[in-house]
Structures are given as structure tokens and as C-alpha cells.
C-alpha positions as CSV (number, residue, x, y, z in Angstrom):
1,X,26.0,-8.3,-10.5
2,X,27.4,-7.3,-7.1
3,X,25.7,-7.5,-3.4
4,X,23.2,-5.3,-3.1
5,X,22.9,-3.6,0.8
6,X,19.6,-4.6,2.5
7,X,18.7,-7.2,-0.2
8,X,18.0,-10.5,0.9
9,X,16.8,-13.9,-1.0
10,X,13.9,-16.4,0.3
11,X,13.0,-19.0,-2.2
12,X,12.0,-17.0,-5.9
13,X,11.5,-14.2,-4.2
14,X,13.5,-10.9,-3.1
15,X,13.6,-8.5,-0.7
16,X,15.2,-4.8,-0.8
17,X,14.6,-3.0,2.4
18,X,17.0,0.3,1.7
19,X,17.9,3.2,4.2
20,X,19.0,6.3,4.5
21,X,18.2,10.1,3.7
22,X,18.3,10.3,-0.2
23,X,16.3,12.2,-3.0
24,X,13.0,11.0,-4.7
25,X,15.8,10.4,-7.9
26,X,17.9,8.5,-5.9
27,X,15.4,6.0,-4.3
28,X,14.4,5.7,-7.8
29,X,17.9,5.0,-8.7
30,X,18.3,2.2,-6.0
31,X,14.8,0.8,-6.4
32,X,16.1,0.2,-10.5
33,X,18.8,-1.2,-9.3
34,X,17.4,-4.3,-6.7
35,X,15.2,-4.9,-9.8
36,X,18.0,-5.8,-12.2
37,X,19.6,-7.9,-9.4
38,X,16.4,-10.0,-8.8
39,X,16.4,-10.6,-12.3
40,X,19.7,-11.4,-12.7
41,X,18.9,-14.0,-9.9
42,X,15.8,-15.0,-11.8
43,X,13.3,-14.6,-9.0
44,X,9.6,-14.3,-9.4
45,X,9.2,-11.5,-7.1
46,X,10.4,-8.3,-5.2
47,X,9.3,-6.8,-2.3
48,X,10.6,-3.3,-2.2
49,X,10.1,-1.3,0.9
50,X,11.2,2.5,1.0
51,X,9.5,2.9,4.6
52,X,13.2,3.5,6.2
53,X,14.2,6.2,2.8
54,X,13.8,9.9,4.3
55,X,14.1,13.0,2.7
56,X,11.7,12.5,-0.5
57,X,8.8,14.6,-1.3
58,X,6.4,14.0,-3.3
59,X,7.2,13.4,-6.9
60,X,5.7,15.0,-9.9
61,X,3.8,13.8,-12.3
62,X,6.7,14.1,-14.8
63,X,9.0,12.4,-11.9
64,X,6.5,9.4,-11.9
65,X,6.7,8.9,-15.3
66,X,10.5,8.8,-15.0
67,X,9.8,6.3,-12.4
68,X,7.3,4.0,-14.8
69,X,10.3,4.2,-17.2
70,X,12.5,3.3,-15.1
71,X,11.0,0.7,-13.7
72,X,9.8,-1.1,-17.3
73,X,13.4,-0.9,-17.6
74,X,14.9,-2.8,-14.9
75,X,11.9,-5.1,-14.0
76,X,11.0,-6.4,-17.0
77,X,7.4,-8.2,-18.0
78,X,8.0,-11.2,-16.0
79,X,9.3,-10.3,-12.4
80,X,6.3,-9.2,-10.3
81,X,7.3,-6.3,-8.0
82,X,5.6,-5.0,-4.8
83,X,7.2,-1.7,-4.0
84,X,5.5,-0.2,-0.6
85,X,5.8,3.5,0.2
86,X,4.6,5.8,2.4
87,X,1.2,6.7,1.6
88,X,1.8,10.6,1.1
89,X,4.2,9.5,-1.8
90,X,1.5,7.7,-3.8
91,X,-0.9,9.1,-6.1
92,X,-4.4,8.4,-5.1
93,X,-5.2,6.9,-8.5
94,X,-1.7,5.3,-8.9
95,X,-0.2,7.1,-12.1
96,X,3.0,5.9,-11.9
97,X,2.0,2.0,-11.5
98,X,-0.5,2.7,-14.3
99,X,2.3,3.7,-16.7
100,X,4.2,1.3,-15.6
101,X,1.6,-1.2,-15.9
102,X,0.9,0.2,-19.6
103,X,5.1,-1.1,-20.3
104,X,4.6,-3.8,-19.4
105,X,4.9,-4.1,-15.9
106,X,3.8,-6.6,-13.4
107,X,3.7,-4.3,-10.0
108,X,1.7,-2.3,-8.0
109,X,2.4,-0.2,-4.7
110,X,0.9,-0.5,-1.3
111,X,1.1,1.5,2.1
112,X,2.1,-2.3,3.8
113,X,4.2,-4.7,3.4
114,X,1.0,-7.3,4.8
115,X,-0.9,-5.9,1.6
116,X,2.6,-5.9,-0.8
117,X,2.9,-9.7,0.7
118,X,-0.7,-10.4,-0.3
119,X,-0.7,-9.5,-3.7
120,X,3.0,-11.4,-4.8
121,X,1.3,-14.5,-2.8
122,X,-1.4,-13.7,-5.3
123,X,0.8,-14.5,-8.3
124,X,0.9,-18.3,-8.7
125,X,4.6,-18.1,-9.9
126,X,5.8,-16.7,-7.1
127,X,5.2,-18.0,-3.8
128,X,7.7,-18.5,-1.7
């Protein structure tokens, strides 16, 4: 798999910190594709942050779904990923980490990357 742009390796774990002014099914798009590259690496975890990603509105509940699809794809059961957002993109009850969850999915979502740090520290496979 090729270099990824604002994706960075420390110890088992990744980092994706994209840019730019994209589309909700773009970002999704880009997250899919740091999640694929951390398992090709074999890391434990991923930090996502799509703080610096403008121009998304909140998805719907049928683009969330695409999302938890998505993501089951490319991340697999065994690579834990913390993907922090801004908090008017997350569902107050977390749908989209719920399906995601219900595939399979070790991940959650978080308005920090302090909280998002927290949590993959929390995994004992995956400490840095």
C-alpha cells in the first residue's frame, strides 16, 4: 500500500490527521482508507482526527450506516480505532459506532483527541 498524506507511525499504533474541504462521503472515503493502511502495517490502533476536514454536514442516518459499513470493512475486528470529530457530527447516542460495533468493530468516537488517546491506552494490545 502507498504513503498515505498526514499518516504517521509511533510504535503499534497510527495516526491519520487529514485536511482539507471535502464532503461527509469523502472523509469517509479517506478515513477507510488510513484503516486499510494501518492494517496492512499491522498496528494495534488508529487515531483518526477529522478536526482539520471542513465542509461536512451532518450525516444521515442512512450516511452513518454507510459509514459502519465502511468502516467493518477496512478496520477489521482486531485494529482498535479512535476516530475524533467535531461534536456537531456525532450522534448523541452514537449510531454509527453502534453499527459498527454490531460488525464487529473495535472503535468508538470522541470530541478529543485526550479522550480518543485514553481509550486506545485503554486496550492492553495497544499501547504505544
Amino acid at each position: 500500500m502507498e504513503k498515505l498524506a498526514n499518516f504517521e507511525v509511533l510504535g503499534r499504533r497510527g495516526y491519520y490527521r487529514p485536511t482539507g474541504k471535502v464532503s461527509f462521503e469523502l472523509a469517509v472515503d479517506m478515513v477507510a482508507e488510513a484503516m486499510r493502511l494501518a492494517r496492512s502495517l499491522e498496528l494495534a490502533g488508529l487515531l483518526i482526527s477529522t478536526n482539520a476536514l471542513t465542509g461536512m454536514t451532518p450525516p444521515t442516518i442512512f450516511a452513518r450506516h454507510a459509514l459502519a459499513v465502511k468502516w467493518a470493512e477496512s478496520a477489521g475486528p482486531r485494529l482498535h480505532v479512535a476516530l475524533v470529530a467535531r461534536a456537531e457530527l456525532i450522534d448523541p447516542q452514537k449510531i454509527g459506532v453502534l453499527m459498527a460495533q454490531n460488525r464487529g468493530v473495535s472503535g468508538d468516537v470522541f470530541t478529543s483527541e485526550a479522550a480518543a488517546l485514553a481509550w486506545l491506552d485503554s486496550r492492553h494490545d495497544n499501547r504505544v
